[in-house]
C-alpha positions, -999 to 999 in steps of 0.1 A, spaced: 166 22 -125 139 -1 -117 103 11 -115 74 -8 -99 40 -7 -118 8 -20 -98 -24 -22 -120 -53 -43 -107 -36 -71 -126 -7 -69 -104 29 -56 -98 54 -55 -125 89 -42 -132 99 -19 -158 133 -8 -166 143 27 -173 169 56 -167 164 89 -148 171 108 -183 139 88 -203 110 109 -210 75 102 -198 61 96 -231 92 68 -236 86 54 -206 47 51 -208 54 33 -238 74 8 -223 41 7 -195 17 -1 -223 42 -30 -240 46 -44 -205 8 -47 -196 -8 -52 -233 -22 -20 -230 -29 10 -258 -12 38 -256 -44 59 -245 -59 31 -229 -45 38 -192 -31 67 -168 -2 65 -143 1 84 -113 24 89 -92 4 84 -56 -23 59 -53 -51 88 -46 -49 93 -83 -28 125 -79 4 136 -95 -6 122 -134 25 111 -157 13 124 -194 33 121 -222 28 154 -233 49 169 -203 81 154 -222 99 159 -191 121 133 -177 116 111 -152 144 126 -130 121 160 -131 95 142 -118 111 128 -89 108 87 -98 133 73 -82 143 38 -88 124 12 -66 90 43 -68 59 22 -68 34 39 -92 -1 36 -99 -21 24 -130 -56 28 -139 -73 11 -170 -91 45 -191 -127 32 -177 -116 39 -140 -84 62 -150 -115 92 -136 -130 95 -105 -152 61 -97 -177 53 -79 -163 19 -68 -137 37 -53 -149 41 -19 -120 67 5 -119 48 42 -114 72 72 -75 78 66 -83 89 33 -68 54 16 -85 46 -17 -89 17 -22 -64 -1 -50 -63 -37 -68 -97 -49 -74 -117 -22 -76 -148 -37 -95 -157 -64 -66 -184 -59 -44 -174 -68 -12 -198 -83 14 -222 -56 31 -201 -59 65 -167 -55 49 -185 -25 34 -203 -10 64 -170 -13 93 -144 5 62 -165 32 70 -166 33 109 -138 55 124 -129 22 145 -107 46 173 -110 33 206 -123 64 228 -116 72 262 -127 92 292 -106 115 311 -85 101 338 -91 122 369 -59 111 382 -37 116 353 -52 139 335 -38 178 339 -61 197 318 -94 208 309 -122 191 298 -118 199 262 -82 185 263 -59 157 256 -34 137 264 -15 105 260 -35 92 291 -73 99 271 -63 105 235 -81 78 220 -67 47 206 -61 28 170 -81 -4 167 -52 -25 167 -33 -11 198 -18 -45 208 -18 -27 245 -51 -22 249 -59 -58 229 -41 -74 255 -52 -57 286 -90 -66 274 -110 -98 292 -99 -119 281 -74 -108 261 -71 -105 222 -47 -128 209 -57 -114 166 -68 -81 161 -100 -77 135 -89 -81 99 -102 -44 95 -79 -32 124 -48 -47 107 -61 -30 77 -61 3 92 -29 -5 106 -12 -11 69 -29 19 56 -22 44 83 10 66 90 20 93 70 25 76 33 -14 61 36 -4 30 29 14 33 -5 34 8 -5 7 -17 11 -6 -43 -17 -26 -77 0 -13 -100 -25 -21 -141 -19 12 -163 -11 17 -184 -43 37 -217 -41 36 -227 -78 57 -215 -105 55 -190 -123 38 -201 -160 55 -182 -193 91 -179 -186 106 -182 -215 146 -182 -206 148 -218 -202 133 -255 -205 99 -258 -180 103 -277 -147 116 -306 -140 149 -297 -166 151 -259 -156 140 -231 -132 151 -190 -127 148 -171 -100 119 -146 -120 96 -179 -121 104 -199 -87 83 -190 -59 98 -179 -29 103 -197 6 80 -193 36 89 -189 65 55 -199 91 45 -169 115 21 -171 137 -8 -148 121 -14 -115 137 -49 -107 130 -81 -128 118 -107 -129 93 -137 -135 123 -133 -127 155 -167 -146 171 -189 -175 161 -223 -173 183 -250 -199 175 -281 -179 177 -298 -202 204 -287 -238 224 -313 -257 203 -294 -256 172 -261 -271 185 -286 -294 205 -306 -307 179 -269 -314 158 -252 -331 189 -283 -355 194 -272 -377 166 -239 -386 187 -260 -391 213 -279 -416 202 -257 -438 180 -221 -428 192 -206 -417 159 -191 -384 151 -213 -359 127 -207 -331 107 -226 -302 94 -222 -269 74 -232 -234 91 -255 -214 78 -259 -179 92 -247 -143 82 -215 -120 91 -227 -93 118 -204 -63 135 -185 -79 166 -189 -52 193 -165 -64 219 -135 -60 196 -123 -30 176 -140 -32 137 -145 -68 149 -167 -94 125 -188 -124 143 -201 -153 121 -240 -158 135 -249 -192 133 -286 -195 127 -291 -235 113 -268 -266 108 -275 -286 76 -262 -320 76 -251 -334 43 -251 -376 28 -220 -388 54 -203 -423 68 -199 -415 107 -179 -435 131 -168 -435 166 -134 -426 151 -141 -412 113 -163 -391 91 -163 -399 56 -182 -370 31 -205 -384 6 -215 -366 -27 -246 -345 -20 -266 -336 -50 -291 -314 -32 -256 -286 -24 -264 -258 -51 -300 -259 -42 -295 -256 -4 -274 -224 -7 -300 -211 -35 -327 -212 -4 -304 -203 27 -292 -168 1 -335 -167 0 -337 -166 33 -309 -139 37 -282 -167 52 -249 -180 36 -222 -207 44 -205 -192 73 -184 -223 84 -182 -263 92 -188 -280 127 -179 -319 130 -175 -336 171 -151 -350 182 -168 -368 213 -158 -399 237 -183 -411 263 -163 -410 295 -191 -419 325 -227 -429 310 -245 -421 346 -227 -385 350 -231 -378 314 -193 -369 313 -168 -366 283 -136 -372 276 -111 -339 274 -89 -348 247 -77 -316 227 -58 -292 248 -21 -277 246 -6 -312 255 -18 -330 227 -35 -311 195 -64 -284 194 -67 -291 155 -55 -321 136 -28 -318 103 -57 -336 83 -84 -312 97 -63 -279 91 -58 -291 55 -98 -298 54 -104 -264 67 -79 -247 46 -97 -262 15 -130 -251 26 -117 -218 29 -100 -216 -3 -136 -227 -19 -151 -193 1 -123 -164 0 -127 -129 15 -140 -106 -15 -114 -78 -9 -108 -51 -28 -71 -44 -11 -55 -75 -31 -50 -69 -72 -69 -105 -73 -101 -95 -59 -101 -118 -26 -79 -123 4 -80 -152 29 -118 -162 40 -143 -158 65 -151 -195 65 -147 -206 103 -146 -238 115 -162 -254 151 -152 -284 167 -181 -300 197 -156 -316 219 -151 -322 255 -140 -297 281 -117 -294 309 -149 -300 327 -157 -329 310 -188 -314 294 -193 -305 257 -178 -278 245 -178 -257 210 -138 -243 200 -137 -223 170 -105 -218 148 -95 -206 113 -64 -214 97 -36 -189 82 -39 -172 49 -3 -192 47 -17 -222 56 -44 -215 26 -22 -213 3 0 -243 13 -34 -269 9 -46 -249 -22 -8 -253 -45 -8 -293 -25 24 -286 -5 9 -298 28 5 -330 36 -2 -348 76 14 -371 90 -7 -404 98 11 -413 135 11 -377 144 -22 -359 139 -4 -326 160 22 -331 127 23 -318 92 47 -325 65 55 -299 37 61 -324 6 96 -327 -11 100 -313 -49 94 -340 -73 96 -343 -112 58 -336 -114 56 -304 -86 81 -282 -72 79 -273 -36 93 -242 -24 112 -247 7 86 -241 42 104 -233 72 95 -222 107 115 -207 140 112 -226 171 132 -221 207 161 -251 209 166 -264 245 191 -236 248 168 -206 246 179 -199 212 155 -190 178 164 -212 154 152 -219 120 140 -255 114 127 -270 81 90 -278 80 92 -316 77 73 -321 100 58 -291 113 38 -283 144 0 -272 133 2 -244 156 18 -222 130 -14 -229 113 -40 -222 137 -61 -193 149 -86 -198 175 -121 -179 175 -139 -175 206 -176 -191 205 -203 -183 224 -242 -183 230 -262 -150 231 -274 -143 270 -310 -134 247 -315 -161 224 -323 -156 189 -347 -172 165 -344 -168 131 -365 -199 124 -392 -205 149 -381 -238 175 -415 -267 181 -415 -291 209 -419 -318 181 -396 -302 154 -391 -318 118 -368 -342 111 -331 -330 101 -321 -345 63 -299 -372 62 -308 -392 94 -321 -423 82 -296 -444 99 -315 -434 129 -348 -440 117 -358 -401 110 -366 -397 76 -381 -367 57 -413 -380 40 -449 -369 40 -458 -389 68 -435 -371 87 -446 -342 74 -482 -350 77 -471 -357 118 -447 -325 123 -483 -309 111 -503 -327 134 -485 -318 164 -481 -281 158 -515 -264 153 -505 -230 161 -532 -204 146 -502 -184 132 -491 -203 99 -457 -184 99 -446 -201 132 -455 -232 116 -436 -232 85 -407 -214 97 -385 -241 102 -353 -248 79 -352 -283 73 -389 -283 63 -386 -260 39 -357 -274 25 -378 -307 23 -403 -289 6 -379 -277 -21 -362 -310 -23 -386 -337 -19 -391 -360 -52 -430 -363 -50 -440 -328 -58 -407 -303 -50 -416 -265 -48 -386 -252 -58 -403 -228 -87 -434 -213 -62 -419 -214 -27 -402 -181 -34 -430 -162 -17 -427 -184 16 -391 -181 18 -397 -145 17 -423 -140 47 -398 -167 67 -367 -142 59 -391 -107 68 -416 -126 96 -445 -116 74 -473 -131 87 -494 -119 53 -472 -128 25 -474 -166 47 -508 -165 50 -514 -160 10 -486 -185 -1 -508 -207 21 -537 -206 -3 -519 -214 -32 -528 -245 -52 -491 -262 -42 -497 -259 -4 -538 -274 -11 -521 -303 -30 -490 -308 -1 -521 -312 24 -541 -337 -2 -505 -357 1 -504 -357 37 -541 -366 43 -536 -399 22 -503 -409 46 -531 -421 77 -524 -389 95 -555 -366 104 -541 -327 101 -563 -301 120 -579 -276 97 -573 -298 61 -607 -285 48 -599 -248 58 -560 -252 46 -572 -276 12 -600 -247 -1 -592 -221 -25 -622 -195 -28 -644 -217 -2 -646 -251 -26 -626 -282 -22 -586 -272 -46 -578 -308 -43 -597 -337 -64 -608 -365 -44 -590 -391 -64 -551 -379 -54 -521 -404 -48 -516 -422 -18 -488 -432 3 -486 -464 11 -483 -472 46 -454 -498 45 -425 -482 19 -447 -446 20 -438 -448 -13 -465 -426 -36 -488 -445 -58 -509 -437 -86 -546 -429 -82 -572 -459 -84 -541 -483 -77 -550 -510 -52 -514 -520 -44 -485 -505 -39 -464 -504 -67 -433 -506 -51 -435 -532 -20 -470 -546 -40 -487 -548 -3 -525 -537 -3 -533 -506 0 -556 -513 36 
């Protein structure tokens, strides 16, 4: 007989009879996973009950392993009861990965009950008011009835709900393991010469047949307010060119859907890029790290990508050109494989799959035109399949077909298990059709996106904001002129609402003249709480009396310089500080006379 073996390492298969002790077989447990004999316990059910010891020298026929029985190991350090073992509402425990942390919303809806309550139906209800019946017993989060029947209807139940629905019924979801699709071969088998001169069934991976994804990572992306999409769609609006920009936000409970997850969008920062009319090109940005380091400061992550795909249809209506529907392509082949790869660079931390992650939350947004001919925001996601297709290199798009894909052919350098998906043939018949090409709608889910009827502000919105990073083809640059003007124009008493805005303080982090990178940790902090205080002290710090000394020398009068520029009620700042010049604004040396870079005067 054939026993199956999952340890957070994995599945594997040991061989055995029905007349082998338990002490035999254990033996054979520890050989097969490099473990000690001590060093581990097996059970029988995943809730850790039903121990196999080897001093029970009974055989596994008395125990009731059958062959195909999936059992259930446990290194010694979480072989006891552990407190990374959290029980969800159908008493599941949770098996593969139990040391990762998973994100605090994950955490938070494993815990809700998720059932979908209803009220009695006067009509169809016979009984009393403590009652029930089929027509007000309350529902599972992923009744594909109800899912349906909602406004408008739910294509993907929540990734939670799908969870519940593996781990519910009577066996809890013991035979239920979330393991990632792998497309490469399997490394170490020793029964034969490697790839390209031989290949077994125990080390080539197994065909995939496409299906359209029931349930999805994030059900809702919401931008926080309209001035955040605004502010990122005025640079096609005044050169043209298509842009894109990384989301920064957090992962809140989605309400309207059973255990749902929405991706709150609360800034857009732009990276070094090459737009056209037609293209976006990426461009190494060295300032990445440190822009996650202060969005995590300021209690935000990388929730997704937007790019726009825009044409100008009428100037004087201010109309655009609908161009992505169900007759031509929603997501390109090139831009699923770009979104599959930014997915595979943020996985879902999941404690379900023996690797420790399964698919991503990443989400992606696309500002393009409407049926109405007005901008638009589409969300999507790719399949977990689709994942692992772009992360093994299998996928490939076809240039005269952007609506096309093209699963690559085995070579001497890869092999390419064989992709295949079912389509209807012109008789009304399912068919199975090999995946060269292949229609990106296998790939695809789409994510409603939407604007809060309240706005939101996590970072406070100016009439004369600063200027986004990146934008010097447009003449918008992030100096401390600029700065010295954004400073100028907002005199607001309250220094929080001043500060608050994201791309300043990432200039102030980033900027080469005198980057705050080491003392700004206390400003981040009162932006992230809206503590007025912990501002107001940060502001009389000797960095913030020497960025004002900087932006007094730029031409700019700021209001306040001698109140903001005093520590203890005397001038922080000596008189003799660098100065910008007014030509390059490149920062000279004290006492200089010219500039050092463009050598103009300083008058």
């Amino acid at each position: 007989i054939i026993i199956r073996v999952q340890s957070p390492d994995g599945v594997k298969r040991i061989t055995a009879t029905k007349r082998e002790t338990a002490a035999t077989f254990l033996k054979k447990v520890a050989k097969e996973f490099g473990f000690q004999n001590n060093g581990f316990s097996v059970y029988i059910n995943r809730n850790k009950t039903g121990e196999i010891t080897a001093s029970s020298n009974k055989s596994l026929n008395l125990l009731k392993v059958k062959h195909g029985d999936l059992l259930f190991l446990f290194p010694s350090s979480l072989a006891g009861p552990s407190s990374e073992m959290e029980t969800t509402p159908q008493g599941f425990k949770a098996f593969g990965a139990p040391n990762v942390v998973e994100d605090e919303i994950d955490q938070y809806l494993s815990k809700q009950d998720g059932k979908i309550y209803r009220s009695r139906d006067p009509q169809l209800c016979r009984h009393g008011p403590l009652g029930k019946c089929v027509h007000c017993v309350p529902l599972e989060p992923f009744d594909e009835d109800y899912l349906n029947h909602l406004e408008p209807p739910v294509k993907h139940m929540s990734f939670h709900a799908y969870i519940r629905k593996l781990t519910g019924g009577a066996d809890k979801g013991k035979f239920v393991a979330l393991e990632n699709i792998s497309c490469k071969i399997k490394s170490g088998c020793e029964g034969h010469l490697p790839w390209p001169n031989g290949i077994c069934t125990k080390c080539q991976p197994s065909a995939i047949t496409l299906n359209r994804q029931k349930y999805r990572h994030v059900d809702n992306i919401m931008f926080e307010n309209h001035t955040v999409a605004d502010r990122f769609l005025d640079f096609w609006r005044k050169t043209g060119n298509q842009h894109f920009g990384y989301l920064y936000g957090r992962y809140t409970e989605h309400k309207d859907i059973p255990l749902g997850i929405r991706a709150e969008v609360a800034a857009i920062y732009e990276p070094p890029q090459i737009g056209t009319q037609n293209s976006l090109e990426l461009l190494e940005d060295p300032k990445a790290e440190v822009v996650d380091e202060i969005a995590a400061k300021l209690g935000l992550r990388k929730v997704g990508w937007i790019f726009t795909d825009l044409v100008s249809e009428d100037t004087r209506k201010g109309t655009v050109r609908y161009s992505r529907n169900k007759d031509t392509y929603f997501l390109s082949s090139e831009e699923c494989i770009t979104a599959g790869d930014f997915q595979n660079k943020h996985p879902n931390i999941c404690r379900l799959s023996p690797d420790g992650h399964f698919g991503s939350k990443f989400v992606t947004a696309v500002a393009t035109g409407g049926p109405d001919n007005q901008v638009h925001f589409e969300g999507y996601q790719v399949s977990n399949q689709c994942m692992a297709l772009v992360r093994d290199e299998c996928l490939l798009p076809c240039k005269d077909a952007p609506e096309l894909g093209y699963a690559k052919e085995s070579s001497s350098e890869q092999y390419v298990p064989d992709v295949f998906y079912k389509d209807i043939d012109k008789f009304g018949n399912e068919i199975t059709q090999l995946a060269r090409p292949l229609p990106v709608e296998y790939l695809i889910i789409d994510i409603t996106t939407t604007f809060p009827k309240d706005p939101v502000y996590t970072f406070s919105i100016s009439q004369n904001p600063f200027p986004i990073e990146n934008r010097d083809v447009l003449g918008e640059t992030q100096d401390f002129h600029s700065l010295a003007t954004y400073l100028s124009q907002n005199t607001s008493s309250v220094f929080l609402d001043t500060i608050s805005d994201f791309h300043l303080l990432l200039f102030l982090v980033t900027n080469e003249v005198m980057p705050l990178q080491d003392s700004i940790s206390l400003l981040l902090e009162a932006v992230r709480t809206g503590n007025e205080e912990l501002a107001q002290t940060w502001k009389r710090s000797e960095q913030w009396a020497t960025i004002e000394q900087l932006c007094s020398t730029v031409g700019v009068q700021l209001p306040g310089l001698h109140e903001y520029g005093a520590v203890g009620g005397s001038a922080h700042v000596a008189t003799a500080a660098m100065w910008a010049c007014q030509h390059c604004t490149f920062m000279n040396q004290p006492g200089t006379g010219h500039c050092e870079m463009c050598s103009l005067p300083r008058t």
